[in-house]
Structures are given as structure tokens and as C-alpha cells.
C-alpha positions as CSV (number, residue, x, y, z in Angstrom):
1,X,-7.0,-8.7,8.4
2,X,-3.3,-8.1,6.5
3,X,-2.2,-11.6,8.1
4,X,-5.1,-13.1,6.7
5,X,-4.3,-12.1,3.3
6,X,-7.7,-9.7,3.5
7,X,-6.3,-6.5,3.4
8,X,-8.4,-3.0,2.5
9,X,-8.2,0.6,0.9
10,X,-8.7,3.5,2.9
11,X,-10.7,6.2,1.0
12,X,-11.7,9.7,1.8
13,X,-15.3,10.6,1.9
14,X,-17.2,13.5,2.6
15,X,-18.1,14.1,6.2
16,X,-22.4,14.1,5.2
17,X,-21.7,11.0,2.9
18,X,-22.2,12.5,0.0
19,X,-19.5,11.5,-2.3
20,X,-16.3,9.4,-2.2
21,X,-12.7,11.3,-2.9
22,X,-11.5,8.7,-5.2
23,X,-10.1,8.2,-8.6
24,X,-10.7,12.0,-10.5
25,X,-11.9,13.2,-7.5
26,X,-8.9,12.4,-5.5
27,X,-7.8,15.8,-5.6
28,X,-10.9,17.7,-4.4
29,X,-10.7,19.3,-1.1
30,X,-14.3,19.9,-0.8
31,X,-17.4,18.0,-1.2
32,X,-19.5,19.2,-4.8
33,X,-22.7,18.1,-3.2
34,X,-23.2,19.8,0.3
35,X,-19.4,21.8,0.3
36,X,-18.0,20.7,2.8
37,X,-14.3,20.1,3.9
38,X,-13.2,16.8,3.2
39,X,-10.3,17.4,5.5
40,X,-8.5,19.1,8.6
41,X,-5.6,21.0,8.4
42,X,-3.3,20.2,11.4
43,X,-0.8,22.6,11.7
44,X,1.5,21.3,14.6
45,X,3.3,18.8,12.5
46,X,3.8,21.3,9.0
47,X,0.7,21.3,6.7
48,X,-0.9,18.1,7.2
49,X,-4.6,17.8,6.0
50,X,-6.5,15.0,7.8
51,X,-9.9,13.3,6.2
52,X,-13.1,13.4,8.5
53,X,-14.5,10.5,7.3
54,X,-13.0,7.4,5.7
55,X,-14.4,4.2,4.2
56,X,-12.2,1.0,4.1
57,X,-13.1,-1.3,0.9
58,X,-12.4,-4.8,1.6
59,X,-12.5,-6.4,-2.2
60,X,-14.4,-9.4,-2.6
61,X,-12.1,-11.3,-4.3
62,X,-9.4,-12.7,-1.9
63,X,-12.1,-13.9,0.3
64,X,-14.1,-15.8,-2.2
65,X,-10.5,-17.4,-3.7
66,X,-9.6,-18.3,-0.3
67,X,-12.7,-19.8,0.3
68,X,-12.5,-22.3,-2.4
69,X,-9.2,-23.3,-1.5
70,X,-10.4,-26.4,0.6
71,X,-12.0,-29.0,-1.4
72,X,-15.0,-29.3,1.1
73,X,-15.9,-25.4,0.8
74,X,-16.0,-26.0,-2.6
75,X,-18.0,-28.9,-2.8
76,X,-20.8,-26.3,-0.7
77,X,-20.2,-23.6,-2.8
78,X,-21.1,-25.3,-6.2
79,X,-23.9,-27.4,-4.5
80,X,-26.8,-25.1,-6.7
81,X,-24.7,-26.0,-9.7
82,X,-24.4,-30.2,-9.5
83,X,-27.9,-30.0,-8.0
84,X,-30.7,-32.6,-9.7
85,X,-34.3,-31.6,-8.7
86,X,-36.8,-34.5,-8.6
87,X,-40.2,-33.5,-9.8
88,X,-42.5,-33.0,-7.0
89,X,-40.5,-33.5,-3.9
90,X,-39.3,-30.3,-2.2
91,X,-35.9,-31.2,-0.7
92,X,-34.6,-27.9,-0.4
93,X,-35.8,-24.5,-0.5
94,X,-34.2,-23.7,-3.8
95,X,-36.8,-26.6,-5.0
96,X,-39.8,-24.3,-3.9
97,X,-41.7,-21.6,-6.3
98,X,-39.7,-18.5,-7.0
């Protein structure tokens, strides 16, 4: 995804799902909801503590930015926007009842 230009963060989480370790409670070693370990200690390479869970956020923004980067993508992308209705004739679902 890095090639791309789509790149994510990694973020601890508790191992139930419970809560993410991020921000203030970066520093927490143990889950305030069920108490849990958020991490392993693994003691063959010094004190290393390794999460059981993690979540990768992938931001929104970079995609939709290189989305309208071609003129055609945009063109569909803002289609709702430039859109005139006609009275009476259903031409697209967006036309339809809400």
C-alpha cells in the first residue's frame, strides 16, 4: 500500500476489543474494560512487550485525493452535484422517493 501512496497506522488494542491503546491511553498496559494484557513480554531479545491485537487505520484522505486526480473520476464523483432532475421522469435512482 506504501508504493501506492496509501500507507496506515498500526495501533494496539485490547485482545477482547474492548478499547484502543491510543493517544492518552498509549501508555496503559492493560485493558480498563475487561483487564486484560494488552501485550506479551518476550524475554529472549531483552524486555520486549509485544501487542496481541492490532488495528491498522488506513485514513480516508489520500485515497479520496488520489481519486480526483483524473479528470474523468471526477467528472463521476461530482455527478449528484451538476445533476438536473426533470419533473416526472425517473432517470436514476437518486430521482426516486427518499
Amino acid at each position: 500500500m506504501k508504493p501506492l501512496g496509501l500507507g496506515y497506522q498500526k495501533i494496539d488494542i485490547c485482545p477482547n476489543f474492548f478499547m484502543l491503546y491510543y493517544l492518552k491511553n498509549r501508555e496503559l498496559i492493560e485493558c480498563r474494560i475487561c483487564g486484560l494484557a494488552c501485550y506479551k513480554l518476550i524475554t529472549d531479545r531483552g524486555r520486549t512487550f509485544i501487542a496481541y491485537r492490532k488495528l491498522r487505520y488506513f485514513s480516508i484522505t489520500p485515497g479520496l485525493q488520489r481519486l480526483f486526480i483524473l479528470p474523468k473520476t471526477v467528472e463521476h464523483m461530482t455527478w449528484n452535484h451538476s445533476y438536473d432532475a426533470v419533473d416526472g421522469v425517473i432517470a436514476h435512482p437518486f430521482d426516486g422517493e427518499g
